[in-house]
BASEFI-700637 format. One record per residue: residue in three letters; x, y, z of N, C-alpha, C, O, CB in turn. Coordinates in steps of 0.1 Angstrom, whole numbers, plus 5000, padded with zeros to 4 digits. Glycine has a CB too. Example, Ala and Ser with C-alpha at 12.3 -4.5 7.8 and 13.67 -1.06 7.14 Angstrom:
2
ALA513249435078512349555078513249675078514249675085511349555090SER512849785071513749895071512950005079513450115080514149945057
END
This chain:
376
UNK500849885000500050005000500950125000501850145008499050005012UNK500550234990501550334991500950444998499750464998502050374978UNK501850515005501550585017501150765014502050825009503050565027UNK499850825015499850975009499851045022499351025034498451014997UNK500651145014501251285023500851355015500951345003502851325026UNK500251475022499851615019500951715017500951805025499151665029UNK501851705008502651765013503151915006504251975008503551665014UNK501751964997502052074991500252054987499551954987503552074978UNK499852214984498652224974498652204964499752204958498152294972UNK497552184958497752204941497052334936495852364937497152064932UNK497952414930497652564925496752564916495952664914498752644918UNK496652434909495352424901494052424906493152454899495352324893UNK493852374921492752384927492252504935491152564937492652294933UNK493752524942494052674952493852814948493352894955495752694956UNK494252824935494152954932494452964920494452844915494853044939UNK494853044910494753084893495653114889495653164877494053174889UNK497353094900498053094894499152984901498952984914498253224892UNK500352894898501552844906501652884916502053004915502552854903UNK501552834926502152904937503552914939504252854931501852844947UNK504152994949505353014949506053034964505053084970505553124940UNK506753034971507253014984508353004987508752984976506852944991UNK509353004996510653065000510953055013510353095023510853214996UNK512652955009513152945028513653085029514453115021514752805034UNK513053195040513453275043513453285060512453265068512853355036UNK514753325063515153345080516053445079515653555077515953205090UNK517253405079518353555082517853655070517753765075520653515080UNK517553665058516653735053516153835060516553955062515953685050UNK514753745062513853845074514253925083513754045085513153795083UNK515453865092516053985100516854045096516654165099516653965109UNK517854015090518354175076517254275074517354395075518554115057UNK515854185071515254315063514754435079514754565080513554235052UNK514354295088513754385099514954445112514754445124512354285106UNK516254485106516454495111517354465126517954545132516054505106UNK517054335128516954245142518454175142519054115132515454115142UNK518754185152520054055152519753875146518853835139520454015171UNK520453845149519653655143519953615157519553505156520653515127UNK520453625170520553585180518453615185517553545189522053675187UNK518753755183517353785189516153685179515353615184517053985188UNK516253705165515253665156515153535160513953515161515553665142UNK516253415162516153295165515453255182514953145185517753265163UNK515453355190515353305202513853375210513353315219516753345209UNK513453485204512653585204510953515196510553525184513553715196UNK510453465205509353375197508453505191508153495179508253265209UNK508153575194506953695188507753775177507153815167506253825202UNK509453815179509753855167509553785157509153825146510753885167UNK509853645159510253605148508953545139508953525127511253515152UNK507753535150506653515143506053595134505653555123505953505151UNK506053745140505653855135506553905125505953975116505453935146UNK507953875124508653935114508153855103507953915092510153955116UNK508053705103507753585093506753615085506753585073507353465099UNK505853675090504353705088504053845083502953865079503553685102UNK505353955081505454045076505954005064505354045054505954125081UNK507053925063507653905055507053865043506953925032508453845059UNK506653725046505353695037504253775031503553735021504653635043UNK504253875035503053955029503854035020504053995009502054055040UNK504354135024505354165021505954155004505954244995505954095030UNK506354045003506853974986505453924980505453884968508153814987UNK504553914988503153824983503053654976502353584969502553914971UNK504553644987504353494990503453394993503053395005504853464997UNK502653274982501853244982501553124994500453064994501853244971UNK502653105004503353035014503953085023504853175021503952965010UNK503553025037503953135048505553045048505852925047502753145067UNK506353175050507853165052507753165073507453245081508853325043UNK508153025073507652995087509352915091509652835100505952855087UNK510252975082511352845088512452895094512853015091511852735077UNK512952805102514152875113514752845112514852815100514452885124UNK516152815121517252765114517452615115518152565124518352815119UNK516852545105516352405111517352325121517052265132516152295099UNK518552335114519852225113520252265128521452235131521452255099UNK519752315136520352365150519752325160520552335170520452485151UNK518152275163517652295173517752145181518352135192516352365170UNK517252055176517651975180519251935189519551945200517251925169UNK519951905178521751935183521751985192522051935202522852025176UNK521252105193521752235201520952185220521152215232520752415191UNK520052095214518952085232519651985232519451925243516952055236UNK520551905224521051745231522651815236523451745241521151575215UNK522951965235523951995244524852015231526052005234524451875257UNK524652035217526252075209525852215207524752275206526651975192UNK527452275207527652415206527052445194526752375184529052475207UNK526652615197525952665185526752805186527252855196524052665186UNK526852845173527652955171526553065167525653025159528752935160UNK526353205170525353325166526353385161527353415167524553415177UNK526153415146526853495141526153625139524953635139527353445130UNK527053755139526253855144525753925123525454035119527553965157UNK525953795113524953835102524853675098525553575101525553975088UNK523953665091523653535088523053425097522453465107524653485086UNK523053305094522053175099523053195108523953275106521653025090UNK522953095122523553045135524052925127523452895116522553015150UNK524852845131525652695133526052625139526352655150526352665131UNK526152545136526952435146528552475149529352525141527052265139UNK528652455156530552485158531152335158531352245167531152565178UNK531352325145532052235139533452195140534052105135531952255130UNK533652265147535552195160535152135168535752035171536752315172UNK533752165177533652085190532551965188531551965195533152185204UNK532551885180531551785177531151735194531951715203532251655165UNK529451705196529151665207529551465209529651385219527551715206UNK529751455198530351285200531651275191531651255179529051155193UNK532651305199533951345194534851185195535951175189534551475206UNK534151075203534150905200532950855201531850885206534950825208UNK533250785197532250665196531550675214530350715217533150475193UNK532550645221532050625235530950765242530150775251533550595245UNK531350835235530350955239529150975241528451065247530451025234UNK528750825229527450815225526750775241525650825244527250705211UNK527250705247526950645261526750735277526250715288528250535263UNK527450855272527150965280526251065277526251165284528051015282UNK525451025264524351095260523251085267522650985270524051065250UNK522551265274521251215278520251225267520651305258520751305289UNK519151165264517751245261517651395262517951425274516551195270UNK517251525253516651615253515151575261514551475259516651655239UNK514651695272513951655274512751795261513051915261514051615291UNK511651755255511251805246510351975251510252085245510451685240UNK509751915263510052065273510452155276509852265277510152085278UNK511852145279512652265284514052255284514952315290512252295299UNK514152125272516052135268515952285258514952305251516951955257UNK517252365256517452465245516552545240515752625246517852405235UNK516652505226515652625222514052515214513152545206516952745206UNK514152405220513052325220511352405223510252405216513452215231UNK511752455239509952525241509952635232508852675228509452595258UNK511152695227510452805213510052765203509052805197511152885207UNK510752675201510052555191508252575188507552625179510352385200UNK508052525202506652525207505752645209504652645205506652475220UNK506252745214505852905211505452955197504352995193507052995214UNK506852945187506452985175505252935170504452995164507552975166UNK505152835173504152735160502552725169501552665165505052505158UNK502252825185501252825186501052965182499952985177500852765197UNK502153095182501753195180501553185159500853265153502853315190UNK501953135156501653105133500153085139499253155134502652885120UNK499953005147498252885149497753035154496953105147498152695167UNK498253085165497253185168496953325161495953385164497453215180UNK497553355155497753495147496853395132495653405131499953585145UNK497353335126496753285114495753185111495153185100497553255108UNK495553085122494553005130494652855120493952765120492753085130UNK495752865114496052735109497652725109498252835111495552715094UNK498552575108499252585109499652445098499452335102499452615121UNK500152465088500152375076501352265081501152145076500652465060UNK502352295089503452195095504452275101504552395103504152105084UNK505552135105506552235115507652135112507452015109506152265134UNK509152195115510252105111511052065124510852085136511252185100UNK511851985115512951905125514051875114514251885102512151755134UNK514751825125516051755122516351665111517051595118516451695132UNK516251615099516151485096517351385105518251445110516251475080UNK517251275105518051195112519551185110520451165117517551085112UNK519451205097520951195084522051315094523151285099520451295061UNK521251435094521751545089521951585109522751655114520551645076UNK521351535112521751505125522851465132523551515140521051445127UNK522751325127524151275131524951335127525851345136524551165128UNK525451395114526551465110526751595119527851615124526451485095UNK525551685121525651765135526351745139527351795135525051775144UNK526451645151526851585166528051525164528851545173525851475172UNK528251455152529651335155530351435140531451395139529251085153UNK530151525132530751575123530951495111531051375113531751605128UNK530951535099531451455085531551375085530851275084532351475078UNK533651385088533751305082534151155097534651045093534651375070UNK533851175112533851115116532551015112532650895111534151155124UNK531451075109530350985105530650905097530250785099529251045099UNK531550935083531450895071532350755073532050655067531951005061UNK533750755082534350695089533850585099534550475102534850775093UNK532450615107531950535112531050425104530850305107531550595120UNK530550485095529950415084530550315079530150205078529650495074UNK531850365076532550225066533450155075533850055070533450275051UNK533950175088534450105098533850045110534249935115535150165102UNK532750115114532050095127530250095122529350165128532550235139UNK529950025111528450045110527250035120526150095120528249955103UNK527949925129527049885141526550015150525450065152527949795150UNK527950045155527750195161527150295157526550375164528850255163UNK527150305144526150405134525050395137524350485142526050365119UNK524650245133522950255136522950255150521850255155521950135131UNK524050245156523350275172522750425175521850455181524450255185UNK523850515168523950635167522250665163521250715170525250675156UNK522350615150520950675142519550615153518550685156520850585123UNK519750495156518550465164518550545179517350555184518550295165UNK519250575185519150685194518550775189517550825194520350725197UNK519350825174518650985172516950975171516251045178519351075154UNK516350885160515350835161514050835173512950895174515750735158UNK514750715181514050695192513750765205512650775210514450615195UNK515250815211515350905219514951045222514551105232516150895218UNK515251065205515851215204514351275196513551335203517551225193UNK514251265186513151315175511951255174510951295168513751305161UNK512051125180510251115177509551185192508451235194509550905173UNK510751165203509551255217509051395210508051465210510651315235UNK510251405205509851605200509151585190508351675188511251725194UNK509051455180507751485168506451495175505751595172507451345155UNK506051415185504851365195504851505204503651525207505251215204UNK506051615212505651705219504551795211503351815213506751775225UNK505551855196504851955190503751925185503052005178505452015183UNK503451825185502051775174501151805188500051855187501951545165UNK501651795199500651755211500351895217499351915223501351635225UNK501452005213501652125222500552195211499952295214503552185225UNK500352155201499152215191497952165189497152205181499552225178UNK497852075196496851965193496551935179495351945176495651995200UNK497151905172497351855159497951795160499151825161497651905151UNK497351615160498051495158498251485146499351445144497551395162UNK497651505137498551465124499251585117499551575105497451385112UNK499451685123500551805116501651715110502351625115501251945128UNK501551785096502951735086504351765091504751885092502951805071UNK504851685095506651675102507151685090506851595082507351535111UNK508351825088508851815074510351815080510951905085508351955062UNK510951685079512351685080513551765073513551725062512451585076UNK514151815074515251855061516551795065516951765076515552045058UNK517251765053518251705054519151715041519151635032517951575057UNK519651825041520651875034522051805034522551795023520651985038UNK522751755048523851665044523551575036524451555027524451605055UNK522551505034521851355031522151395016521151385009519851305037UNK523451445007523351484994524551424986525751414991523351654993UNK524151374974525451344969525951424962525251504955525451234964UNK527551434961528151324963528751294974529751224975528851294954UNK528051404990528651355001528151255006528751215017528751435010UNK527251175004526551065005526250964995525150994990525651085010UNK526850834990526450774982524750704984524050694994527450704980UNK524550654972522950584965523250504975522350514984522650514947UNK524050404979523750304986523550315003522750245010524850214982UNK524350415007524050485022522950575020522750625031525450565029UNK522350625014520750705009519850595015518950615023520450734989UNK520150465010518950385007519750275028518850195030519050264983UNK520350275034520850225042520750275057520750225068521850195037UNK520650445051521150555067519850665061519250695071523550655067UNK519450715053518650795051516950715050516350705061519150865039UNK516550675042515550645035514850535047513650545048515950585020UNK515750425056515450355064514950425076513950395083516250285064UNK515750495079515450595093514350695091513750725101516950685097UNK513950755082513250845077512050785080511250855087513350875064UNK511750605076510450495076510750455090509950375095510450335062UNK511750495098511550445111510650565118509650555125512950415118UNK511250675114510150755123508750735121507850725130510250895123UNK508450745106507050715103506950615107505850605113506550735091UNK507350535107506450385115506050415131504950395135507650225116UNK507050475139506650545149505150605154504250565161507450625146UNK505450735145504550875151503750905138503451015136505651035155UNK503350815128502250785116503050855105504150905107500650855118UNK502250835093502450855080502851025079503951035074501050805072UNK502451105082502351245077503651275082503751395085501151345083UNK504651215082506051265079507051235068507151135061506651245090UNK507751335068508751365054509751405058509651485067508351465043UNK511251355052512151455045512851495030512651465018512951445051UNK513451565036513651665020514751745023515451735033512351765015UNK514751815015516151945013517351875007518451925008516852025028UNK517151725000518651704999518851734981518151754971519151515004UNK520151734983520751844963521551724960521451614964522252044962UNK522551784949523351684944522651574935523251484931523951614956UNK521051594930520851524918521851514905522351394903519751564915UNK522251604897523251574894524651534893525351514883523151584894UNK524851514908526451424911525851274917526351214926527751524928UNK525051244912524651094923524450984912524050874914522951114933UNK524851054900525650904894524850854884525250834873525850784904UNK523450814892521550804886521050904893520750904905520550644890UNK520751004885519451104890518251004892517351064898518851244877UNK517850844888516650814886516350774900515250794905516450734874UNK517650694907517550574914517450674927517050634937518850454911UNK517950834924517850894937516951004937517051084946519150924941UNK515851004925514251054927513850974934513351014945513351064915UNK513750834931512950704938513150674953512450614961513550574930UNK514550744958514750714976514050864978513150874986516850704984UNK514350944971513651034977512351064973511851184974514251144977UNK511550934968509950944967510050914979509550994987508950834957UNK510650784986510250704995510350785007509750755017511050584995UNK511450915005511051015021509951075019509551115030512051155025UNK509051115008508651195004507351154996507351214985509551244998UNK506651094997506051014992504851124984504451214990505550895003UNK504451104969503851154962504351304954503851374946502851144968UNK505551314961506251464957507451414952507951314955506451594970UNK507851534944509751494940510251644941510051724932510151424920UNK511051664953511551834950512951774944513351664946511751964967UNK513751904937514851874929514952034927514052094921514551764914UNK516052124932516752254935518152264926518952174925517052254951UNK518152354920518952454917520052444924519852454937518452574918UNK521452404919521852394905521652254900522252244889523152434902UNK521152134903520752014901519452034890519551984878520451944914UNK518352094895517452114885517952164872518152094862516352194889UNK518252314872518452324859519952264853520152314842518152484856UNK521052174857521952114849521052004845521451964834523452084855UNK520451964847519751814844518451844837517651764834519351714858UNK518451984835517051964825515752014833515851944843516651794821UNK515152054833513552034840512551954832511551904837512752174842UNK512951954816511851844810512551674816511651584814511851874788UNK513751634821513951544827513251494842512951384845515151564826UNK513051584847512351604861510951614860510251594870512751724868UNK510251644848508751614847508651524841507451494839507851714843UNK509551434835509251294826509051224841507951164844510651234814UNK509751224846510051114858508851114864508151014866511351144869UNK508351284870507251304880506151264872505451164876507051444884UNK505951324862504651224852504551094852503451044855504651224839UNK505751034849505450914847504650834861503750754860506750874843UNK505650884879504950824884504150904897504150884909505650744886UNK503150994888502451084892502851194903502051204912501551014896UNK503951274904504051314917504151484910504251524899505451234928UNK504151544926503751714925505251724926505851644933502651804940UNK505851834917507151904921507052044925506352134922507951904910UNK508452024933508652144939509752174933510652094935508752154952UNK509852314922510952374915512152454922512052574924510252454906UNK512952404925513952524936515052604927515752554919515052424951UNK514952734932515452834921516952864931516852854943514152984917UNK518152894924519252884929519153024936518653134933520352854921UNK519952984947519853084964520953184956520753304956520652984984UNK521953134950523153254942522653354930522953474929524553154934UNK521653284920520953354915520153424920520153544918520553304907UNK519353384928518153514932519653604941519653714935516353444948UNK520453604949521753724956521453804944520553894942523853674958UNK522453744937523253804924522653854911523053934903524153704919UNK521753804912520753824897521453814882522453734881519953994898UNK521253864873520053994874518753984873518253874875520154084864UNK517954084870516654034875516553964859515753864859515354164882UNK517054004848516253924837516653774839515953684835516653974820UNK517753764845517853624850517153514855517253384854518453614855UNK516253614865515853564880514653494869514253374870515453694896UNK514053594860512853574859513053514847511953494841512053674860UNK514253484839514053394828513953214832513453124825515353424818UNK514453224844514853084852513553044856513152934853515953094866UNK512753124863511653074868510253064856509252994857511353164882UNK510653144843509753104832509852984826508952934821509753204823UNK511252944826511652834825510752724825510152664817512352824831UNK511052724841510052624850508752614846508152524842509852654864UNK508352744848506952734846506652654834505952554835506252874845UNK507152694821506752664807507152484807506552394800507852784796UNK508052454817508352294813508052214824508152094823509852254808UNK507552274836507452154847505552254853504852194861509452144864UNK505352334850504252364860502952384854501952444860504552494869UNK502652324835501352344831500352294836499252354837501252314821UNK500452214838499052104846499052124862498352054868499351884843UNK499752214869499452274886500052194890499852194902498052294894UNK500652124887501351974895503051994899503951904901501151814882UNK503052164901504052184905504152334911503352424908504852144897UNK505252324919505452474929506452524928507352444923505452464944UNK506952664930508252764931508452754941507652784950508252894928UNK509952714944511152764958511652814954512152794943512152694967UNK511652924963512953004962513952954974513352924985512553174965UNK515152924975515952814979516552944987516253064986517052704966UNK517652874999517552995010518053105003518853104994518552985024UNK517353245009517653365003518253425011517753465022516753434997UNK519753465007520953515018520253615022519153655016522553555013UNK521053705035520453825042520553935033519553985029521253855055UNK521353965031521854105019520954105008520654215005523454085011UNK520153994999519453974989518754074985517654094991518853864990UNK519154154974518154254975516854224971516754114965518454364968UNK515454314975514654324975514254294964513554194963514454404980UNK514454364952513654364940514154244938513454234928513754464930UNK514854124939515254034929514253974940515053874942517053984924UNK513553954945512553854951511253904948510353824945512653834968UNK511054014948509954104940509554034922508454014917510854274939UNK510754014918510953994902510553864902510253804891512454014894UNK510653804911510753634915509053544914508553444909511353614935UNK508853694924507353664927506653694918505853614913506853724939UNK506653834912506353914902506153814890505253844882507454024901UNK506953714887507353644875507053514877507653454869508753664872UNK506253434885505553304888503853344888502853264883505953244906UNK503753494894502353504892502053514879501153444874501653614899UNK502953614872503153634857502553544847501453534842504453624854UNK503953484846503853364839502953244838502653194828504653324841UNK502553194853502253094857501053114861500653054872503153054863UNK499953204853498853244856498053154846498353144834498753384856UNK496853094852496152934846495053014836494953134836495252804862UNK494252934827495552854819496752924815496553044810495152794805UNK498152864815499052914811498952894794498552794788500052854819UNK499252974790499453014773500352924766501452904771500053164770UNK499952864755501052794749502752844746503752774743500452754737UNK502652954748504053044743504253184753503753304753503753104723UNK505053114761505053234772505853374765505453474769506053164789UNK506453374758506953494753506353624745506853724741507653444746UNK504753564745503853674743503653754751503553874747502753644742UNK503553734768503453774779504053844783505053794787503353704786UNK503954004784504354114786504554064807503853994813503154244777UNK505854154810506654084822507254234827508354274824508053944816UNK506354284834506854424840506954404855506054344861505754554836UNK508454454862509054434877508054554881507854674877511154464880UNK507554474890506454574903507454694910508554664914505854464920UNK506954804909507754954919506854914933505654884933507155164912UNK507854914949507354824958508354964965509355024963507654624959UNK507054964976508155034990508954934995508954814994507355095004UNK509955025003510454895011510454855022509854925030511454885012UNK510854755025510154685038509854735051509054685059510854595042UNK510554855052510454965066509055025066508255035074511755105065UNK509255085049507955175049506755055044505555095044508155325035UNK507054935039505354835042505054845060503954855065505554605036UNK506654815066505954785082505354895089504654885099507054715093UNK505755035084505055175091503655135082503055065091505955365086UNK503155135075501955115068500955045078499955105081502255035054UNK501354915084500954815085500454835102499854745108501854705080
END
């Protein structure tokens, strides 16, 4: 029986044009001003800046995300670095399992009141309370986890010397660690079945081969869902084009992902986008188009918006697909997200036209974000 996740709308039913949406965090506090120490820790800024922000570009998707790769780690006790511009990190000199044996002096997070866990819980009732829905909430994927805690390339090392210990590693993170906290926040909202969206960005080749995908990712992914039910996923991993078979590693990442295929920039467009809707057609699934985080910086804007017409014209006629905008650094100017958005409604307005080049494509004049938030 194959397993369905909700794990995007379809714009063909939602509304009259593609939708479009964007990991935005150190962004938002660039724009508003704010430290990322405060933005990260500050449950009402960061709610309220999220929720500007979104309006804001007229993001058709609330930009709800934090710094994923940290919170978890960070309540099981590994250092976290605040940089005073940009995302926070791991401090990658002091790995929290620096041997093997360390694993044994591991406590449990407790999902309550380790780190930055109860903000966790704050943010996602103040989204629920200000907007009165809350579409999902993230976590750790397990992959991308372990590499947190024990680092690269000790992981990569344990893998091919110490497998055992690995999966001890991984079944800890699993059991211990991420499914109490899938079960707090589902419970702290009362939404048992809110969609758990994993990300797992290490989980990419070619830092990870097809055969550890399908051994350390894809298995652990079906362990949590066997767990805490079906409505969980991960995602965020790249490197379709370095993985040797783009086909064999759509297919592990159906299996995180069940009925969707995301595929990001620069992997999407070296491989084609009419390659990425053969596949999705063939075995029915919704894509998510991810537009490169260096192109939207850098632009220019005829760029921004020739890339995403792209898309539109070869993967999004039939609604059975969505726009990312893939993380958008802090500095990013304004208008090139403006042109972004500007250019999905554009284009990708239903029915879409057989020949998008008819379609006259004018960049919106927009205050800026200081003078939308005096407005507001």
């Amino acid at each position: 029986m194959e397993t369905e996740i909700k794990t995007e709308t379809n714009p063909s039913t939602e509304g009259d044009h593609v939708i479009i949406g964007g990991q935005i965090n150190d962004h938002s506090a660039f724009l508003a001003g704010v430290s990322p120490e405060r933005f990260f820790t500050d449950a009402t800024t960061f709610t309220q800046t999220q929720l500007l922000v979104t309006e804001y570009y007229k993001l058709d998707t609330l930009s709800n995300f934090w710094d994923v790769y940290n919170v978890e780690a960070e309540a099981m006790g590994q250092k976290i670095v605040y940089h005073t511009d940009g995302l926070p990190d791991i401090n990658r000199t002091l790995p929290l399992i620096a041997q093997p044996s360390d694993l044994d002096q591991l406590h449990p997070p407790d999902p309550y009141t380790s780190g930055r866990l109860p903000w966790i819980h704050k943010v996602n009732k103040k989204f629920l309370e200000i907007t009165g829905k809350l579409d999902r909430s993230y976590f750790t994927a397990p992959f991308s986890l372990a590499v947190n805690i024990r680092g690269y390339e000790n992981l990569m090392e344990d893998m091919f010397l110490r497998p055992a210990f690995a999966h001890s590693l991984f079944k800890f993170l699993c059991d211990e660690v991420l499914i109490p906290h899938i079960e707090v926040m589902r419970k702290e909202v009362i939404m048992p079945d809110l969609l758990m969206d994993g990300r797992d960005a290490w989980a990419s080749p070619p830092m990870i081969t097809l055969d550890m995908v399908d051994e350390y990712v894809v298995t652990y992914t079906e362990r949590l869902r066997d767990n805490v039910g079906s409505n969980l996923i991960t995602r965020g991993n790249w490197g379709d084009a370095k993985s040797r078979d783009p086909e064999r590693f759509f297919a592990q990442k159906m299996k995180c992902t069940p009925g969707s295929l995301s595929v990001s920039d620069p992997d999407l467009y070296e491989l084609g986008p009419e390659r990425i809707k053969a596949y999705a057609d063939e075995h029915n699934l919704f894509v998510t188009a991810g537009v490169d985080a260096v192109l939207l910086q850098e632009g220019p804007v005829e760029a921004i918006v020739e890339r995403i017409k792209l898309y539109i014209d070869k993967i999004a006629r039939d609604g059975q697909c969505m726009i990312h905008l893939n993380q958008i650094p802090g500095e990013t100017p304004v208008e090139h997200v403006h042109a972004a958005v500007s250019a999905c409604h554009t284009y990708g307005h239903f029915p879409i036209p057989d020949s998008l080049d008819d379609i006259h494509f004018e960049l919106p004049k927009r205050e800026s974000f200081l003078e939308f938030v005096n407005k507001k």
